[in-house]
Every structure is written in C-alpha cells, then in structure tokens.
C-alpha positions as CSV (number, residue, x, y, z in Angstrom):
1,X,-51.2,21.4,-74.8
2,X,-50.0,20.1,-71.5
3,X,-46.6,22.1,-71.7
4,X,-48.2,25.5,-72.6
5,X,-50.4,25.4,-69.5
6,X,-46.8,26.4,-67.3
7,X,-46.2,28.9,-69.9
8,X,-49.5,31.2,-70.0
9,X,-49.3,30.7,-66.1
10,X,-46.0,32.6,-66.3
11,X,-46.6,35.1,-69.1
12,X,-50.1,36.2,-67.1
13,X,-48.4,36.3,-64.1
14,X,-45.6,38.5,-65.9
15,X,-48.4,40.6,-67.7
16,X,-50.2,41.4,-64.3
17,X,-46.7,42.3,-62.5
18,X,-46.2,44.9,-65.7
19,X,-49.4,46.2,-65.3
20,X,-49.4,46.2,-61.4
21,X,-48.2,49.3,-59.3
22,X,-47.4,46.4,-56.8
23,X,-44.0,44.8,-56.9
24,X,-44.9,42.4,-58.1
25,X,-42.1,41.6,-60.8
26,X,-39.2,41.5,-58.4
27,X,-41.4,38.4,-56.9
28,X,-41.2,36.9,-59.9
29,X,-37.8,37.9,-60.3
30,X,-36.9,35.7,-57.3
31,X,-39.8,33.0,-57.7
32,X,-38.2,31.8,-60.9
33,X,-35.2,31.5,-60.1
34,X,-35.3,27.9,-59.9
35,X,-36.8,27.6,-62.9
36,X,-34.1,27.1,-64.9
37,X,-34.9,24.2,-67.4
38,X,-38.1,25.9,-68.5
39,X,-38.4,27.4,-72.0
40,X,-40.6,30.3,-71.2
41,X,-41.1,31.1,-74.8
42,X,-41.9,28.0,-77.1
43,X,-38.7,26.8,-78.8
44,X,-40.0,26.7,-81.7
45,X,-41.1,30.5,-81.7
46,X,-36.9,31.2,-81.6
47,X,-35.2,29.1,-83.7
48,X,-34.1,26.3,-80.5
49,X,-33.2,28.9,-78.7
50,X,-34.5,28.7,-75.1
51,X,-35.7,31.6,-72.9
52,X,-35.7,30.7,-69.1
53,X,-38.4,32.7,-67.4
54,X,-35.5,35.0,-64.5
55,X,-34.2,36.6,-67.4
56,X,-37.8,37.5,-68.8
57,X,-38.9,39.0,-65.9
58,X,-35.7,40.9,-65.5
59,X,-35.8,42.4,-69.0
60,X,-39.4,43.6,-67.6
61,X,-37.9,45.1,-64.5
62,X,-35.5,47.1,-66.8
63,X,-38.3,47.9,-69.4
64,X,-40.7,48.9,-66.4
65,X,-37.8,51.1,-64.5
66,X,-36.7,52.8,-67.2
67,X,-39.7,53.5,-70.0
68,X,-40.8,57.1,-68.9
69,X,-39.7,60.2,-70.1
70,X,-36.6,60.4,-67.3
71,X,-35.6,56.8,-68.1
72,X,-32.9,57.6,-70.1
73,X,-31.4,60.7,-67.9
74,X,-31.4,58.2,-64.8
75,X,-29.5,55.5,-66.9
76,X,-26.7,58.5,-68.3
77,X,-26.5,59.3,-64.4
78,X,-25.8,55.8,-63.5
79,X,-23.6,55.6,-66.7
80,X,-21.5,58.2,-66.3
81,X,-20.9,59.0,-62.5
82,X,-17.6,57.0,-61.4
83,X,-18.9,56.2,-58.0
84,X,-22.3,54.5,-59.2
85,X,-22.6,52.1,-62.3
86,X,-19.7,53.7,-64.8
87,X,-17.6,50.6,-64.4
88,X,-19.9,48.4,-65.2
89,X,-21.6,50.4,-68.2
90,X,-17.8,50.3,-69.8
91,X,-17.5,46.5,-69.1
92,X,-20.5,46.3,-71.0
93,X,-19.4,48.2,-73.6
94,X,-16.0,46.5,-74.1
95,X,-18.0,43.2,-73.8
96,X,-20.2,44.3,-76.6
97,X,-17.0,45.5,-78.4
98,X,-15.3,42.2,-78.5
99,X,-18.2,39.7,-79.1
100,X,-19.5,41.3,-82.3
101,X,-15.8,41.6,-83.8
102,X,-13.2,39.5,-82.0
103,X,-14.4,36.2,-83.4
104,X,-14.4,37.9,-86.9
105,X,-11.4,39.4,-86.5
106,X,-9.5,36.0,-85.4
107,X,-11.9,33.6,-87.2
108,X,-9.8,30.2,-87.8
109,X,-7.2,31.4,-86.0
110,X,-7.3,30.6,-82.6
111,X,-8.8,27.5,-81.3
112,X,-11.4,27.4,-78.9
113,X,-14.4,24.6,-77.0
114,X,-17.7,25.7,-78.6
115,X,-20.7,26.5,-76.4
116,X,-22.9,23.7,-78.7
117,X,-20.9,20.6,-80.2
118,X,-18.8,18.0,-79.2
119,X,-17.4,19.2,-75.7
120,X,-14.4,17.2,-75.1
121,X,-12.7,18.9,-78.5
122,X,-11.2,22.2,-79.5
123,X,-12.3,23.7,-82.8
124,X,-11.3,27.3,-84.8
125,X,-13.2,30.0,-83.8
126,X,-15.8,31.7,-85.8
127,X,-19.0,33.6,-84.9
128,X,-22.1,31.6,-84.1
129,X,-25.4,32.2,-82.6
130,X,-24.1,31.7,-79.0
131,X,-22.4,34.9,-79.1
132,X,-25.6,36.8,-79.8
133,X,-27.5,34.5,-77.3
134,X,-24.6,35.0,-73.9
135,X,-23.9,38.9,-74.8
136,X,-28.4,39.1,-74.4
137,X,-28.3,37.5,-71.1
138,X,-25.1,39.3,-70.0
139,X,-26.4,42.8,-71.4
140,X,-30.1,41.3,-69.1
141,X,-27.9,41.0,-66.2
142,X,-25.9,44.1,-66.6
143,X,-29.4,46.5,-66.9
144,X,-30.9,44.8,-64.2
145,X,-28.5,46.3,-61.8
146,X,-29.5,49.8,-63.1
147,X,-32.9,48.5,-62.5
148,X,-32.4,47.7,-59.4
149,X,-30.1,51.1,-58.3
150,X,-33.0,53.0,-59.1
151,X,-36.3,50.5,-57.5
152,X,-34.3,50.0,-54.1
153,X,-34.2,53.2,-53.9
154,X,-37.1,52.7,-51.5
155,X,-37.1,51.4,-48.2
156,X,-40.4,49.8,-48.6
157,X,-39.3,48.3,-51.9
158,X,-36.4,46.8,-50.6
159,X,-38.5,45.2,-47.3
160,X,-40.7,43.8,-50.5
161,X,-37.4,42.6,-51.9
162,X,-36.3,41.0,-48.9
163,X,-39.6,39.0,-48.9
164,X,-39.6,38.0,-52.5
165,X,-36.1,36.6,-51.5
166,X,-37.4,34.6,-48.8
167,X,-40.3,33.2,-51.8
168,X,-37.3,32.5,-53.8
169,X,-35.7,30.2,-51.4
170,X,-39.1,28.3,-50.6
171,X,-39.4,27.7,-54.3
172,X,-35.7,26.4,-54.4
173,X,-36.5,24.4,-52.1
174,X,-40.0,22.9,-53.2
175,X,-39.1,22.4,-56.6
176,X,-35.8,20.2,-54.9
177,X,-38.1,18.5,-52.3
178,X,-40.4,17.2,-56.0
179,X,-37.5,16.2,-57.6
180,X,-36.5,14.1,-54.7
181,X,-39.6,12.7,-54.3
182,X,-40.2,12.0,-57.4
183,X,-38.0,9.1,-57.6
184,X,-40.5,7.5,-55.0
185,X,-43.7,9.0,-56.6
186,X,-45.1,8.9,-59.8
187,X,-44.5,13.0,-60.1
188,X,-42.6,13.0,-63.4
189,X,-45.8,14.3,-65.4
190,X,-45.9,16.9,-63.1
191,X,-42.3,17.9,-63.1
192,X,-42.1,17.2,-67.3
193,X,-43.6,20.7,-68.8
194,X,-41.1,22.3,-66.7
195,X,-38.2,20.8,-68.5
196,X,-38.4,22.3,-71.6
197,X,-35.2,23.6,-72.3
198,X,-33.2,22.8,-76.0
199,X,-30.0,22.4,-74.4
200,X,-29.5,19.3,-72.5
201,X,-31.0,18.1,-68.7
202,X,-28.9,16.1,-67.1
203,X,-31.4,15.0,-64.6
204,X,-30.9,10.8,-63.9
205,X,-27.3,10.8,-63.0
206,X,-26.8,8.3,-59.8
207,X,-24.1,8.6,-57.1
208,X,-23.3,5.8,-54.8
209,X,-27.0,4.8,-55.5
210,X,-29.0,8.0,-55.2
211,X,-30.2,9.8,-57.4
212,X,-28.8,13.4,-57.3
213,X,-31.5,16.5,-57.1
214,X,-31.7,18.6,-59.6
215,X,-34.5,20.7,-58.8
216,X,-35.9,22.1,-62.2
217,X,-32.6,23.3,-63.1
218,X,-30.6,21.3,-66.2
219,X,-28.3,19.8,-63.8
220,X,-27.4,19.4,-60.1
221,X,-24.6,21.7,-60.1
222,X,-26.8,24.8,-61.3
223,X,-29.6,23.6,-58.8
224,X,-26.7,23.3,-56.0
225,X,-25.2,27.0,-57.0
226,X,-29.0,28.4,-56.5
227,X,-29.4,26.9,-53.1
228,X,-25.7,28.6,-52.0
229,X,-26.7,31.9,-53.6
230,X,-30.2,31.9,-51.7
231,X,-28.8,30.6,-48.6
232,X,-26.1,33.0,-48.2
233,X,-28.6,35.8,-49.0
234,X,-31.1,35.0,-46.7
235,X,-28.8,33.5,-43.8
236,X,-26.8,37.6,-44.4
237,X,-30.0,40.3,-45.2
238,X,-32.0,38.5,-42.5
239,X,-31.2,40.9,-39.9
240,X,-32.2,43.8,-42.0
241,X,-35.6,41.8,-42.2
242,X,-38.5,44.4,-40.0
243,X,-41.1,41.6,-40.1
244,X,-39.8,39.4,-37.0
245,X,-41.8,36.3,-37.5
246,X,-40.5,36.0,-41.0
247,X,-37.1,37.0,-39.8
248,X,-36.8,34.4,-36.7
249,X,-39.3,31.7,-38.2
250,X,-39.4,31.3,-41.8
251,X,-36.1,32.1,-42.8
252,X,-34.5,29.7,-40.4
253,X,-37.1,27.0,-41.7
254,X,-36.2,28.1,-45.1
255,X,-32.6,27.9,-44.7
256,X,-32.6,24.4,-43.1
257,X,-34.7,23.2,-46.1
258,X,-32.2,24.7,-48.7
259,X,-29.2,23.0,-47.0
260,X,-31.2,19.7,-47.1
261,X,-31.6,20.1,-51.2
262,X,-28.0,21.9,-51.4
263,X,-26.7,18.1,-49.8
264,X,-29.2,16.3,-51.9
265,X,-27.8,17.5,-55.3
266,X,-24.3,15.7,-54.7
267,X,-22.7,18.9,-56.1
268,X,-19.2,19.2,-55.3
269,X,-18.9,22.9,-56.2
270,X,-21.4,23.2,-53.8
271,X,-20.4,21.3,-51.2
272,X,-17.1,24.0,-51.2
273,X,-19.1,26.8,-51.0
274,X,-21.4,25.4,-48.0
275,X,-18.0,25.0,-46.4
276,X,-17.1,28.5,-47.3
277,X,-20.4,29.8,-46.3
278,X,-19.6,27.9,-42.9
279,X,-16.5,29.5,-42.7
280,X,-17.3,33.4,-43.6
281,X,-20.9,32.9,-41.2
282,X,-18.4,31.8,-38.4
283,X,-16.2,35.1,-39.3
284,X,-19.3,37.0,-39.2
285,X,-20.7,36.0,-36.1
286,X,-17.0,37.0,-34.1
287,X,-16.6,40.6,-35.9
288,X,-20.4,40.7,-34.4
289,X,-19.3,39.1,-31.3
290,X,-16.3,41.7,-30.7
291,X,-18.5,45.0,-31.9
292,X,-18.9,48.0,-29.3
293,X,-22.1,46.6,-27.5
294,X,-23.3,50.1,-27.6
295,X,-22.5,51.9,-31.1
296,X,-23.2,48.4,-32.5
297,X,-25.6,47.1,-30.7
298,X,-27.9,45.8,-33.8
299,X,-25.4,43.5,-35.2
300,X,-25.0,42.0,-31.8
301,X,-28.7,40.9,-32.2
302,X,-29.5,37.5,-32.1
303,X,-26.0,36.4,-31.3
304,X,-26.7,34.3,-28.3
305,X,-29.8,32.6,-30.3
306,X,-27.0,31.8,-33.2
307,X,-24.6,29.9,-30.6
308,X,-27.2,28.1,-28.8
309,X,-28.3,26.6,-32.1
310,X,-24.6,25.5,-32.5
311,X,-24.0,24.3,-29.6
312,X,-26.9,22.3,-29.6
313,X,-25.8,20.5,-32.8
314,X,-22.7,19.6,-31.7
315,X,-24.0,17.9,-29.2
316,X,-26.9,16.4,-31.2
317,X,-24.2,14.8,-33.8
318,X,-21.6,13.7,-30.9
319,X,-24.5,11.9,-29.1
320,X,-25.1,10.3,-32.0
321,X,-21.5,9.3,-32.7
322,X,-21.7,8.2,-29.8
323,X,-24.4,5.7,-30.0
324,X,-24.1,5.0,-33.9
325,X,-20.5,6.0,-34.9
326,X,-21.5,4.3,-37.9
327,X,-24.4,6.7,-38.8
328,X,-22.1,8.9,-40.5
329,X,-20.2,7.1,-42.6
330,X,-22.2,7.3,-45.9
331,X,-21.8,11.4,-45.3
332,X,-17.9,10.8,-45.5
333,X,-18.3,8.5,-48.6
334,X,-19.8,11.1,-50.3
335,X,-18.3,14.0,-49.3
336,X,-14.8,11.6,-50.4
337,X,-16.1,10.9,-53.7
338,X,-17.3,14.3,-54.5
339,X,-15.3,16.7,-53.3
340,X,-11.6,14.6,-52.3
341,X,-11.3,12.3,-55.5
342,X,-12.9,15.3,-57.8
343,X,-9.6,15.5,-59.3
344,X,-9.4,11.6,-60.6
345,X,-12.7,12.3,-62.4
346,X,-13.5,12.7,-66.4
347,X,-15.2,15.8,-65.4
348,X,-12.7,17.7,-63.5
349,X,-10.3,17.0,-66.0
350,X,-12.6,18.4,-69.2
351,X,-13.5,21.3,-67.3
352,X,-9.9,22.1,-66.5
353,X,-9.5,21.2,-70.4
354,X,-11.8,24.3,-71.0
355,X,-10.4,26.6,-68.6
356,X,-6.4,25.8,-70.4
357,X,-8.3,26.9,-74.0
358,X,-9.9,29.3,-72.9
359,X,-6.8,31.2,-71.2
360,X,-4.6,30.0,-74.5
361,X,-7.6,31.7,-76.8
362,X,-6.9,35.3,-74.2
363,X,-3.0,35.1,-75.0
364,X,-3.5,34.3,-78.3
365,X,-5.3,37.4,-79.0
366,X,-3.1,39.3,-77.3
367,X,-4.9,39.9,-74.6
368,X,-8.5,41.5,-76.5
369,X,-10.5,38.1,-75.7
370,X,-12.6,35.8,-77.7
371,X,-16.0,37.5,-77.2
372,X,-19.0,36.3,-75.3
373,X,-20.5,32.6,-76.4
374,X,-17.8,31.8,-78.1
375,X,-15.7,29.0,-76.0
376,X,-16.8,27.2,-72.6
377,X,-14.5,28.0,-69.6
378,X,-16.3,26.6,-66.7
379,X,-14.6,29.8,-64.9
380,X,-16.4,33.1,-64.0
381,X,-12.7,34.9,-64.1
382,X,-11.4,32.7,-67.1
383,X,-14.9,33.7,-68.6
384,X,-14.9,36.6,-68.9
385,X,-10.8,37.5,-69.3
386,X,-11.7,35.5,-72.3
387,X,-14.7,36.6,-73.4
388,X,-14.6,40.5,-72.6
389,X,-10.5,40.4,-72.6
390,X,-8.3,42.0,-70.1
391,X,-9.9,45.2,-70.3
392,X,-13.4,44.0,-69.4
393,X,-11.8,41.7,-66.9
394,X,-10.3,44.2,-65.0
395,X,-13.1,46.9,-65.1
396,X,-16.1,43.9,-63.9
397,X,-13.7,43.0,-61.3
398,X,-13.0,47.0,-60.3
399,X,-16.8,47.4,-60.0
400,X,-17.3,44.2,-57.7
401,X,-14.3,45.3,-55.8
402,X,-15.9,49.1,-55.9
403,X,-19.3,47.4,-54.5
404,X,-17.3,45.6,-51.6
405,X,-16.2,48.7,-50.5
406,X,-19.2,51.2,-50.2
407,X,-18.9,52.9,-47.2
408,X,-21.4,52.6,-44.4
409,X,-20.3,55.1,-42.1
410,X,-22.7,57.1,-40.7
411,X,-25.5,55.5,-42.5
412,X,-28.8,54.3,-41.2
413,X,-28.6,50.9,-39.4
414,X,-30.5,49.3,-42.3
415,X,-28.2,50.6,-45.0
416,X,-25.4,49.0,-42.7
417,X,-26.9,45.2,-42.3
418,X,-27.5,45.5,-46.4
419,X,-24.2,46.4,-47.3
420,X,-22.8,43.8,-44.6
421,X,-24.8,41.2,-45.7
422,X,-24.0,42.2,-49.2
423,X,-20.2,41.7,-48.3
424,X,-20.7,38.7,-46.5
425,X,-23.1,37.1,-49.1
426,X,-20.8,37.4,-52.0
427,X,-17.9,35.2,-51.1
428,X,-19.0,31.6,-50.9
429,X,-20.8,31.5,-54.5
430,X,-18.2,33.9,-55.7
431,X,-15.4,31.4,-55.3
432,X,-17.8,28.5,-56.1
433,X,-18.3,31.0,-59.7
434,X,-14.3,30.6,-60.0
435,X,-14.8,27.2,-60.9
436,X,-17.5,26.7,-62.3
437,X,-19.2,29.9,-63.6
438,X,-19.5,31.2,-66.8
439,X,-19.4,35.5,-67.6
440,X,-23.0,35.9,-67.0
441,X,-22.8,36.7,-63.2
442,X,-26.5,35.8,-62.3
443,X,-29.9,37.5,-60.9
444,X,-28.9,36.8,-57.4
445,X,-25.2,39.4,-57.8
446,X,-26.8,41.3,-60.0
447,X,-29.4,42.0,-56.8
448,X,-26.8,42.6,-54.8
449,X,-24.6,45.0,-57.1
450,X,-28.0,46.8,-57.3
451,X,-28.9,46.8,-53.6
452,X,-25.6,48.5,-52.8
453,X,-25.3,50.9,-55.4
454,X,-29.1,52.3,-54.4
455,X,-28.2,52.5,-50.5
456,X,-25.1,54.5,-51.9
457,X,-26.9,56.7,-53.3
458,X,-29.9,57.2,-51.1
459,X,-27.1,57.8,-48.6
460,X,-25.2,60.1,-50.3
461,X,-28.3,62.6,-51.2
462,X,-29.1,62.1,-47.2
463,X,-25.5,63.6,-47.0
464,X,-26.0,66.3,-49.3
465,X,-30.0,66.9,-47.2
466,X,-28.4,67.1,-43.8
467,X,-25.6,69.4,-45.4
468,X,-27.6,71.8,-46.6
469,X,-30.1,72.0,-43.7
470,X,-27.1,73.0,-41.7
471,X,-25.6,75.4,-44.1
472,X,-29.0,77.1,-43.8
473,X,-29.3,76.6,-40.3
474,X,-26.2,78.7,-39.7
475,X,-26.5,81.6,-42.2
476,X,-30.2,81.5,-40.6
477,X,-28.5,81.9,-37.6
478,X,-25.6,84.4,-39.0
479,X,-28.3,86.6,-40.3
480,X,-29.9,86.5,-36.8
481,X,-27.0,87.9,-35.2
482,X,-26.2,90.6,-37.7
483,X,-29.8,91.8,-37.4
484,X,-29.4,91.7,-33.2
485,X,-26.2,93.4,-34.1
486,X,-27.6,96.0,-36.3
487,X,-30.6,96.4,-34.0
488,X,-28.2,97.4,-31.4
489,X,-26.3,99.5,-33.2
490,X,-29.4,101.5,-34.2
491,X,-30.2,101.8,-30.1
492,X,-27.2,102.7,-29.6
C-alpha cells in the first residue's frame, strides 16, 4: 500500500496538468526528472516492464499538443519542412525501419550484448522485448521535440519553462541531498517506494569509504549525467531568465547544490563533463568578454559578477592550501581513482567490450544496424550507428548539427541568449553521452532541440510580418504618389 501512495501522487498530479490550461505538465516534465528508479505504472500491470514517470509526462505533452483538429497538419509541417523537424522525422523513421526487421532479418547471425542477461557475454541476435520497449522511449523522445516546437512557441510559455527548469534542478538536488543523508539517517523507508524499478539499482556501491549518491536514479552515473544536464542548462538559459531574483539568487543557489551532489555521486563520466562544462563556461564568458559593448550589450551582463565569484575562489582554496595543504588530498584521491585509473578498471573494460560489439554488429550488417534494444553500447554515437544504422546516424547527427547552427541574426535578444545557451549547453553532456549514453537522447536535448526549432520559427514568421508590412508600406506609398501624380496631371 505504501508504494502506491508515490504513484496516485504522480498520476493526480499528471491528471490535473492534462486537465489544467496552466503549464503545468512541462513542470512535471522537469520535476521528474530525477525520478528515474520509479515504476510509475505498477510492474505488474506490464509484464516487468517499468515506466519511469519523465517519459509519462512527455507522452502527455505530445498527446495534449497535438490532439485537436490541427494536430496532425502542425506535425506534417514539422515533418516535412527541411529547415524545422524533417531530419529528425526520417531518423525516426529509419529507426523504426530497422528495429522491427533488422534483428529478424540477421537473427543468429551476428552476435551482439543483450539489453537483459548476462552482461559480460556476447550472444546471437534475435528480437526481444527490448526492441519494442527502447524504439517507445526513443519514438517519446523524438515527439516531444514536436511538442515542444509548437508549446515554446510562446514567450510566456518558455519563461514558465525556464522556471520548471530551475524546479527540476532543486529536485535533483533534494532527492541527492536524501540519499546522502540517508546513510546517516534512518530515511530508507522514505526513499524505498521510489525505487521501484524491475531493472537493477545499484544504489550501495562504496568508494574509498563513501558511499556514492545516487539520487533516486538506478545508479550514480545516471544521477551524475542529470546533475550536468541541469547544471549546464541553468548555468546557459539563465540570462534569458526576466524574473531577476530567481535569475541572480536561486539559480546560483541551485547550481552550487547540483555541483555538491554531481561530486557526491563519484561518477567519473561526470566528473569529465564538469571539467568540460568548466572549460566551454570559461569560453563563454571571453566571446562575452570581447562582444561590441554596444550591439551586444546583454551578453555582457553580469560579467564582472561572474569573475568576482572566481576570483574569490581562488583565493578561498589558495588560503586554504596555504594553511592546510593537506585539505585537499582526499579530492585528488578520488578524482585519481575515478577518472585517471578508469582504464585499469572491470568496468571500463566491459563497457569498451560493448562499444567493439556493437560497432562489429554495424559492419556486420553492412552498415543497416542492429535495431533499437537489441545490444548495449554504452555510446550515444555507437548507439545509435548500431541501432538505427548509418543512415539514421547520419541524419540524427545532421539535425543536432542543423540545431547548432540556427541563426540568430537579427532576432530578439531573447531568442539570441536561448539559442546561445542552447549551443553552449549541449557540449559537456554531449561528450559525456559519447561514452556512456545509449540512442535515447533524453528529456533535457530533447528540450533543447525543441526550444530552438520554436524560436526558429517564431522568428522566421516575424521575418515574413516585417516583410510584408513593408511591402505594403511602399505600394501604400507608391499608390500615394501616383495619385499626387495623377492629381497633378488633372490640374494641370
């Protein structure tokens, strides 16, 4: 009875953001996030399968956009226009294409790691449920970007959107901050109905004595790659943030606590991408630095703020070295044993075990792919070469490439920090995905895929707007001067 109590919280909570005209679904959206080890949907209502609530609420979002009469002309328009979602509508196609007759086609022919069984081991390919199960959450993920071309439309639905994404990252963090605690406190009960997930939770591993944070995700590399995707988001959209006290307080606050439970989970992957994130925000902060002070004077905002913040914590941390050059030392122990001697350990070798049989199962289809679900990669790009072949692979990685480059030229300033902070954003967990992703590409990209494509669009039919006022400003105005023409013809 316990563990439904967490499940008819979410499902009323879902039902009153269907029936809402608030957004109150793309909260959600970002408020579950975190949730990642909780079986919305009673496992035994779907066979074992498990159901995580982000992917629930986005399948609303899509339902909600697109059930009215003009919901299937808007998704044809998406579809079919090169410069919006076509790339990504035949990606989805040629995904579909693949997983429901590639591992027919090559059944017992090419050798593969199954999603479920024993991991360290190759076995023939052949269909399974997993195929069914990844191509659902991939075809959630790809629809939700329609979703949200359409929704963001709206200024005052992306200012909504911005917020939800600053509840996401105070959930992150919360759930991270329990976990932690727990360890100390007697807060399993509380944590357990969350952790209902089928698959398995690895949740009690220990490094160099400490227990790693896992959030209420299944493991602490899943919790670590939500805290990078929500801390690149909100450290990059901030800016385009109107509400100032949310901007300048709570996202800071925010922030600080993600990167506390990012370090807490002990993941190496993530620890790359903080270091990346380091590396593009300092990149950021000079192409700000070196911007005309008067056509760009927004993104200079805030830029003396930002290095006074630095600059104060390099001095905080060499004071310290100075007085306790020992303090650091457990930092350097970790950071060795998670990140420099990766390479020595059981796990780096079986996922790079999974990334050489997944490429072999791409050549040894000559080049059509595996389908989705049907072997482990522990690559985004290896993922989905394998699972959508190199046709797939080359029009999902046109379409992020497309989405990098949206131009935001004469565009309104807000429409300029989005697509920045999209750019911006998408590197650290993008590499981070390289290694350790899988094709689904996530709620957080798919937000951001959708974010752009919508300012593209609202920007383009302010294009066509101003366009047309002038046309018709200036045969208004060549008609007036064939009239005063006319008119003094006729005095004449």
């Amino acid at each position: 009875m316990i563990d439904l109590l967490p499940i008819a919280a979410f499902w009323s909570l879902a039902l009153w953001g269907v029936a809402s005209r608030k957004p109150v679904l793309i909260y959600l959206f970002f408020a579950t996030l975190p949730f990642g080890a909780f079986a919305a949907v009673p496992p035994f209502l779907t066979g074992g399968l498990t159901f995580t609530p982000t992917p629930l609420v986005t399948m609303l979002i899509v339902l909600r956009t697109f059930c009215k009469p003009q919901g299937p002309a808007e998704i044809l328009s998406l579809a079919l226009a090169p410069h919006r979602l076509m790339l990504l509508f035949l990606f989805w196609l040629v995904a579909g294409v693949t997983t429901f007759f590639m591992p027919r086609l090559f059944e017992n022919a090419v050798m593969i790691v199954p999603i479920r069984g024993i991991l360290s081991d190759t076995a023939p390919l052949r269909p399974t449920l997993q195929n069914l199960s990844q191509f659902a959450y991939l075809t959630i993920a790809v629809f939700s970007v329609f979703a949200f071309a359409v929704s963001l439309q709206s200024a005052a639905i992306r200012q909504h959107a911005l917020r939800a994404l600053c509840l996401g990252g105070a959930m992150t963090a919360a759930t991270g901050l329990l976990d932690h605690a727990s360890r100390y406190l007697p807060l399993d009960p509380l944590l357990a109905p969350f952790r209902t997930a089928t698959y398995a939770l690895v949740t009690d591993v220990e490094v160099l004595g400490s227990r790693r944070v896992t959030g209420l995700m299944p493991e602490a590399s899943a919790y670590g790659g939500i805290c990078l995707a929500l801390m690149a988001g909100l450290y990059f959209y901030r800016r385009a943030i109107f509400d100032g006290t949310l901007r300048n307080v709570w996202v800071p606050m925010i922030f600080a606590l993600l990167t506390l439970c990012a370090w807490l989970s002990t993941s190496s992957g993530t620890y790359v991408g903080i270091a990346l994130l380091l590396g593009v925000a300092g990149l950021e902060w000079l192409v700000r630095a070196n911007a005309d002070s008067r056509r760009f004077a927004i993104y200079r905002r805030g830029l003396g703020g930002e290095l006074s913040v630095i600059i104060a914590l390099l001095i905080g941390v060499s004071l310290l070295l100075i007085v306790r050059p020992e303090v650091l030392a457990p930092v350097f122990e970790l950071i060795d044993r998670m990140v420099l001697q990766k390479t020595a350990s059981n796990s780096f070798a079986e996922r790079g075990m999974w990334r050489a049989v997944a490429w072999d199962s791409v050549l040894a289809t000559h080049g059509f792919g595996v389908g989705i679900g049907s072997t482990r990669a522990s690559s985004s790009f290896v993922a989905i070469l394998s699972g959508a072949g190199l046709v797939g692979g080359a029009l999902y990685y046109g379409f992020a490439l497309q989405s990098l480059l949206r131009p935001t030229a004469g565009t309104p300033i807000e429409s300029q920090l989005l697509i920045s902070g999209f750019r911006f954003s998408f590197v650290p967990s993008f590499v981070v995905t390289l290694m350790v992703g899988d094709a689904d590409f996530g709620g957080m990209t798919a937000f951001g895929f959708g974010l752009v494509t919508a300012l593209s669009i609202t920007n383009a039919r302010r294009t066509e707007n101003l366009a047309g006022t002038a046309l018709h400003c200036a045969l208004h105005a060549q008609g007036q001067t064939r009239s005063a023409n006319a008119h003094a013809t006729w005095i004449g």
